[in-house]
LOTI-43235 format. One line per field, with one value per residue: residue in one letter; chain; x, y, z of N, C-alpha, C in turn. Coordinates in steps of 0.05 Angstrom, whole numbers, always signed. Each point is the difference from the previous one (the first is absolute). Last residue first. Layout:
BEGIN
type: (a ...)
mol: (A ...)
npx: (X ...)
npy: (Y ...)
npz: (Z ...)
capx: (X ...)
capy: (Y ...)
capz: (Z ...)
cpx: (X ...)
cpy: (Y ...)
cpz: (Z ...)
//
This chain:
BEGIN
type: (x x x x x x x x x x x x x x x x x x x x x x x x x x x x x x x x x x x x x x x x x x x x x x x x x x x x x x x x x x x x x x x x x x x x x x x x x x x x x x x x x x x x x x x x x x x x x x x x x x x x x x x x x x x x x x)
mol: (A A A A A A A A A A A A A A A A A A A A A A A A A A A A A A A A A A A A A A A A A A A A A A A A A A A A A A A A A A A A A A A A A A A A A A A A A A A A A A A A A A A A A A A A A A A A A A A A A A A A A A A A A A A A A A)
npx: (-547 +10 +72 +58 +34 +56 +81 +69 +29 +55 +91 +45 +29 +88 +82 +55 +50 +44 +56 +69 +79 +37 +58 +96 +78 +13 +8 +85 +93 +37 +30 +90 +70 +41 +48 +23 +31 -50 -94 -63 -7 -28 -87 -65 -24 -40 -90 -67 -35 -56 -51 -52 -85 -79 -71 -48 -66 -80 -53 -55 -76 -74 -64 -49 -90 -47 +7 +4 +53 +46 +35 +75 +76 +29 +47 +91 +55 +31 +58 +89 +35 +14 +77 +85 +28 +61 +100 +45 +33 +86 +68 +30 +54 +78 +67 +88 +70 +15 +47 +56 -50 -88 +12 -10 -102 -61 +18 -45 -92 -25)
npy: (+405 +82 +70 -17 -90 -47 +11 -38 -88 -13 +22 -71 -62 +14 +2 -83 -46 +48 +79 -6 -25 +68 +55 -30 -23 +69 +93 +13 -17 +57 +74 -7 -21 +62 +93 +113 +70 +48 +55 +30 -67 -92 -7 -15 -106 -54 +14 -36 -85 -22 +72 -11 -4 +28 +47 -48 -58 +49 +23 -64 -9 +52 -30 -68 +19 +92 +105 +107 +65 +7 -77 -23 +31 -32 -82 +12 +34 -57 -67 +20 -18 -90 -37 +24 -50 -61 +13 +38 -49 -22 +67 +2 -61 +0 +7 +23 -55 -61 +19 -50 -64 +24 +30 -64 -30 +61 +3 -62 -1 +48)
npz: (+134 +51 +25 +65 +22 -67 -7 +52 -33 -75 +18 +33 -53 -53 +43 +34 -57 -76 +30 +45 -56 -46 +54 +23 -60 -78 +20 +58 -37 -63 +29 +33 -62 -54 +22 -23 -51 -87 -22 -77 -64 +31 +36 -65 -10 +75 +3 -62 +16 +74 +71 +90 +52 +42 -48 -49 +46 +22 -65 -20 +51 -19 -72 +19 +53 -39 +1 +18 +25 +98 +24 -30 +37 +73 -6 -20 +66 +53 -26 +8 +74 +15 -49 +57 +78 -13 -29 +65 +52 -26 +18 +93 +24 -57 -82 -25 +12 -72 -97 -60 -43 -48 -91 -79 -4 -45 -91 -45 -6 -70)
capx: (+4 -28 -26 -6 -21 -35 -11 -1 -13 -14 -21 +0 -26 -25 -10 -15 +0 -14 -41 -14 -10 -15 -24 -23 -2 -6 -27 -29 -12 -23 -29 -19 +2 -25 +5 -10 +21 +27 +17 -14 +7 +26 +23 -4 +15 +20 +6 +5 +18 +28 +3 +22 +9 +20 +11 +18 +20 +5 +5 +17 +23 +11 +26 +19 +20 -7 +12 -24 -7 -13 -24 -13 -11 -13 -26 -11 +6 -21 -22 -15 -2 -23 -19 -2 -14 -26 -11 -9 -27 -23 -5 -12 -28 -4 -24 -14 +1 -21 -15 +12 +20 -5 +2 +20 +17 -5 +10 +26 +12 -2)
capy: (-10 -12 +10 +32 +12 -16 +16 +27 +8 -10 +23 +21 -16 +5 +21 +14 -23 -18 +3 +10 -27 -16 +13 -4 -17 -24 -12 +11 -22 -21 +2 +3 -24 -15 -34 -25 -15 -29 -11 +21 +21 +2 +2 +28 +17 -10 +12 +16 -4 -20 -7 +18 -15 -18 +20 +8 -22 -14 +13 -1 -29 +18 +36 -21 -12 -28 -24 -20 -3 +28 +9 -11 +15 +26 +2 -21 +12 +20 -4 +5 +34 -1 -10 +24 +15 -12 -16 +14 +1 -28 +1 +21 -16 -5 -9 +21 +6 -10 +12 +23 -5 -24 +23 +0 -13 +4 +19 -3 -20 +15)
capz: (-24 -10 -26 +2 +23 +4 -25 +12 +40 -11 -8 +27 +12 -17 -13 +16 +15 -11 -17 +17 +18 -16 -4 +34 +21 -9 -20 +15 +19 -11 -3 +25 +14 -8 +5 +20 +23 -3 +19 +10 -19 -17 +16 +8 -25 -6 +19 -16 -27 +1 -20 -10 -17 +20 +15 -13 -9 +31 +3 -26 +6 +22 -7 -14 +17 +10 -14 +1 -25 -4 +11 -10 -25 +14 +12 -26 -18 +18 -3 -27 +5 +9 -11 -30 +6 +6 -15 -18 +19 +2 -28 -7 +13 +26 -4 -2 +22 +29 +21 +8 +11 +24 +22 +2 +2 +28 +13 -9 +23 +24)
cpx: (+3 -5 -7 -14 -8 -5 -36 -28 -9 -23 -18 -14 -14 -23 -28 -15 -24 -16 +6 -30 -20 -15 -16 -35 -19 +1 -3 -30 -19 +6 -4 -32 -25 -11 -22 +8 -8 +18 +26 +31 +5 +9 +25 +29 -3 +21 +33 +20 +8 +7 +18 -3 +25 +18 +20 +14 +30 +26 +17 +22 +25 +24 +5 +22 +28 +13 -11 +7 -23 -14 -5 -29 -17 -6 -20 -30 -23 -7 -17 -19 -1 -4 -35 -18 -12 -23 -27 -8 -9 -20 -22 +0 -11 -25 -3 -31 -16 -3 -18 -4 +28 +18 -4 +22 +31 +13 -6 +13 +21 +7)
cpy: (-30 -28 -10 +3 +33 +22 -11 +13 +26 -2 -7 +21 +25 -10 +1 +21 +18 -23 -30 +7 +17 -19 -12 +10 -3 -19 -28 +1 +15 -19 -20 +4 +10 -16 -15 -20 -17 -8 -20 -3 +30 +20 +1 +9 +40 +16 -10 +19 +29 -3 -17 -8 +18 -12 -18 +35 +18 -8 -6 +28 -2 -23 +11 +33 -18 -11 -28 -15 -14 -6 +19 +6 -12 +8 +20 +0 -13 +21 +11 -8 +8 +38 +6 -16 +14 +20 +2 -13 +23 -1 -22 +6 +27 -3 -7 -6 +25 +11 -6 +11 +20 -2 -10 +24 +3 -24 +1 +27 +1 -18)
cpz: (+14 -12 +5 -29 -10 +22 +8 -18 +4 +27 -15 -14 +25 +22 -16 -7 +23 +20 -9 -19 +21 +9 -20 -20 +23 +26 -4 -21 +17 +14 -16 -6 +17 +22 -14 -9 +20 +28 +3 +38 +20 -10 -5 +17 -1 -25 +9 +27 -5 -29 -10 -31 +1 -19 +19 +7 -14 -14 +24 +8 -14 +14 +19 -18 -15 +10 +13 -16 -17 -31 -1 +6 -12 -28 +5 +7 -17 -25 +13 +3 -34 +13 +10 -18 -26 +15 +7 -23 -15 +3 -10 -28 -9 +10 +37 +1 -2 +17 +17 +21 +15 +7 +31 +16 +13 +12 +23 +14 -1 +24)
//
């Protein structure tokens, strides 16, 4: 998958624009609202509502790529898997999780 968003990157710099970037990083944290709200309607401990948070903000990075392929042969790989794999992975893994791991503690308790 690098190997293609790689080798689409190049092509398409002029399509990956500041506004696809900021959608990277917004659309993580308008899942984990999501994530959160069901979590709590569901009454979910604070580490299942973290868990839920995480993986509601998570693009899918194996199975959603190959769908796309199928389901969209004329989108631009280059453009959704440098926004999962580049902006929306490095973002939960570096900020995301700690951020709704925060969020999850204040609103159960826990």
């Amino acid at each position: 998958m690098g190997l293609i968003a790689g080798r689409g990157l190049r092509e398409a710099r002029s399509v990956l624009t500041p506004g696809l970037f900021v959608f990277g990083l917004i659309m993580p944290l308008l899942g984990a609202g999501f994530g959160l709200v069901a979590g709590v309607l569901l009454g979910l401990s604070t580490g299942d509502v973290m868990l839920s948070m995480t993986l509601a903000a998570s693009a899918s990075y194996i199975a959603v790529p190959a769908a796309m392929r199928v389901a969209l042969p004329e989108a631009n790989p280059s453009i959704y898997l440098t926004l999962s794999l580049g902006i929306t992975f490095p973002f939960n893994l570096t900020l995301g999780i700690p951020i709704y791991l925060a969020i999850a503690t204040a609103l159960t308790g826990g």
